[in-house]
C-alpha positions as CSV (number, residue, x, y, z in Angstrom):
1,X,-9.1,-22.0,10.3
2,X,-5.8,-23.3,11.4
3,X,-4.5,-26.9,10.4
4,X,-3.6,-28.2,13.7
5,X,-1.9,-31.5,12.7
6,X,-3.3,-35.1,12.4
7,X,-5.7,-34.4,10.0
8,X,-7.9,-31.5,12.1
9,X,-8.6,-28.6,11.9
10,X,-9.4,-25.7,14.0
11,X,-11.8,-23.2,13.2
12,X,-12.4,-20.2,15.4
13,X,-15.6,-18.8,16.7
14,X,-15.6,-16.4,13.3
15,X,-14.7,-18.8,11.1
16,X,-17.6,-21.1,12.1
17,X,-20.0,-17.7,11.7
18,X,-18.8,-17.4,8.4
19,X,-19.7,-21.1,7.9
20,X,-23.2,-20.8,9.0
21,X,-23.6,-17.2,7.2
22,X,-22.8,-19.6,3.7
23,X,-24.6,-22.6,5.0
24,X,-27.4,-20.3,5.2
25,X,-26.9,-19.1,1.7
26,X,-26.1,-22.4,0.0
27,X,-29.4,-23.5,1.1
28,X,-31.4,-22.0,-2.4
29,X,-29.3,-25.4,-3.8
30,X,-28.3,-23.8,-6.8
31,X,-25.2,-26.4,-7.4
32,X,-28.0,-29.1,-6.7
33,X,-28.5,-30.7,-9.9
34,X,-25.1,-30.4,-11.0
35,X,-24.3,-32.6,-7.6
36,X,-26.5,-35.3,-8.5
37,X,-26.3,-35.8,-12.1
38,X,-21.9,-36.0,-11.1
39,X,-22.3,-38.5,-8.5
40,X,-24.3,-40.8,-11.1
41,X,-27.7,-40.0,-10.3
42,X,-30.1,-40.6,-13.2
43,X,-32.8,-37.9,-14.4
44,X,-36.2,-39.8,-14.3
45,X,-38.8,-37.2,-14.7
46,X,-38.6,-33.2,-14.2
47,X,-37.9,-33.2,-10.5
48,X,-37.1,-36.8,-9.5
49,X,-33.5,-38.2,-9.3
50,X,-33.0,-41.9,-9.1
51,X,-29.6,-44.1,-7.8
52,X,-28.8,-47.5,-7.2
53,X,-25.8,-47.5,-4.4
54,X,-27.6,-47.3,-2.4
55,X,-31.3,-46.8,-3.4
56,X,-32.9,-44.0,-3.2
57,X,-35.8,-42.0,-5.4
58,X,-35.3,-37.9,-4.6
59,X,-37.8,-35.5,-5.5
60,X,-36.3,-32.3,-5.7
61,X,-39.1,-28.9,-4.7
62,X,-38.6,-25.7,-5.5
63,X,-40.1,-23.3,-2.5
64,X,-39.6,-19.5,-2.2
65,X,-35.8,-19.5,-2.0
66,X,-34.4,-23.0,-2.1
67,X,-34.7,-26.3,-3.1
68,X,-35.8,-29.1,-1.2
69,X,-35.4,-32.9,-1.3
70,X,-37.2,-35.6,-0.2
71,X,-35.9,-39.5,-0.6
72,X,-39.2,-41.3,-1.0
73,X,-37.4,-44.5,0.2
74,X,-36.4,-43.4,3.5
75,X,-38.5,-40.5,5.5
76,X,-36.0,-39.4,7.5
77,X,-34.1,-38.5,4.8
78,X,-35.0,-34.8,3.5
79,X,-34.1,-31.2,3.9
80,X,-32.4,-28.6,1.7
81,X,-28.7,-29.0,-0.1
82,X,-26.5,-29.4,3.1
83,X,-28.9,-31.7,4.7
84,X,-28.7,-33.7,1.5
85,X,-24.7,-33.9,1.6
86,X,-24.4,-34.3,5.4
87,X,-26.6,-37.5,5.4
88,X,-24.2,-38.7,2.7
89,X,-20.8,-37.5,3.6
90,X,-20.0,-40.2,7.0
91,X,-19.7,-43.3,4.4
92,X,-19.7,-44.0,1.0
93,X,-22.7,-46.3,0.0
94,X,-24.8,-45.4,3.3
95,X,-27.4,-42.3,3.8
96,X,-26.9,-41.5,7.7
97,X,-29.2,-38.4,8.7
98,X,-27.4,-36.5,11.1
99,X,-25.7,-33.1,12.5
100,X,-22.6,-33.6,13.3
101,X,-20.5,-30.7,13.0
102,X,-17.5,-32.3,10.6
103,X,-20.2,-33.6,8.4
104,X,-21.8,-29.7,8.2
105,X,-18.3,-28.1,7.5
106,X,-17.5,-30.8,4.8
107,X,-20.8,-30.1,3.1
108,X,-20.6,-26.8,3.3
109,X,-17.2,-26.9,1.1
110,X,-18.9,-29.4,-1.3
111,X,-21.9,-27.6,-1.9
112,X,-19.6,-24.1,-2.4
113,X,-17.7,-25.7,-5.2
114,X,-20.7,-26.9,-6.7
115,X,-22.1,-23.6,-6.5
116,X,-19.1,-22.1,-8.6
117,X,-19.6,-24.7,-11.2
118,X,-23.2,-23.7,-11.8
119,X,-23.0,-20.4,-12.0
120,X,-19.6,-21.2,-14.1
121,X,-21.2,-23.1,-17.0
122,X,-22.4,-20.4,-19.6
123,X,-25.6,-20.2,-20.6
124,X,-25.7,-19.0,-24.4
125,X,-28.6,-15.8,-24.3
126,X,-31.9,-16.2,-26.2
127,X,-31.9,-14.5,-29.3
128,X,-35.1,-12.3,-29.5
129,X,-37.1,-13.5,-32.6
130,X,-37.1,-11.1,-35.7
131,X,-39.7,-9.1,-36.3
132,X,-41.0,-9.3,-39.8
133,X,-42.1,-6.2,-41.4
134,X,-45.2,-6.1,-43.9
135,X,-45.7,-4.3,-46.8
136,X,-48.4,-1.9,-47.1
137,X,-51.0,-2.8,-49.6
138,X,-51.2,0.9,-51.5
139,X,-54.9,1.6,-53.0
């Protein structure tokens, strides 16, 4: 990558392998959650996310190695974690669908960071319960 002045960027024909290689990755949505309950969406049941500006209900479904979305108000809307931030990344307030290639290498750099931050948040270990020894009952 190689800042070329007036707010571009170049990216060679490696760089943009490496993009797609993490793209590729990023799909399994692991920072997924953490995105939407940050950018204000509110929890309404297990695996449905719900937001006002603008309105949308998203069911989040775990398959083999990713998550997927669907907005049940709009059925072009749906995919995996980088789908989900490309539709969202051309104008705040507006879901656009598309696959432009600015839109892919911004939210391939949103969903890395958000991939950090999950797997940075610590998750205290489960204590293994005690085991409780009995007395023998002599004769």
């Amino acid at each position: 990558m190689e800042d070329i002045g007036n707010g571009f960027t170049a990216y060679t024909l490696e760089d943009l392998g490496i993009l797609v290689t993490e793209a590729e990755r990023l799909r399994s949505g692991v920072g997924f959650e953490h995105y939407l309950r940050d950018e204000g969406y509110k929890k309404k049941s297990e695996f449905v996310y719900i937001h006002s500006e603008p309105e949308q209900i998203i069911e989040l479904t775990q398959n083999k190695n990713q998550i997927t979305y669907a907005n049940n108000l709009d059925r072009n809307d749906k995919g995996n974690f980088i789908n989900f931030l490309q539709n969202r990344h051309l104008e705040v307030g507006r879901i656009i669908p598309n696959e432009k290639i600015h839109t892919f290498l911004s939210a391939v750099q949103v969903a890395l960071q958000y991939e950090q931050k999950a797997h940075s948040i610590k998750i205290s270990p489960v204590k293994p319960p005690m085991k409780i020894k009995r007395k023998s009952k002599g004769l």
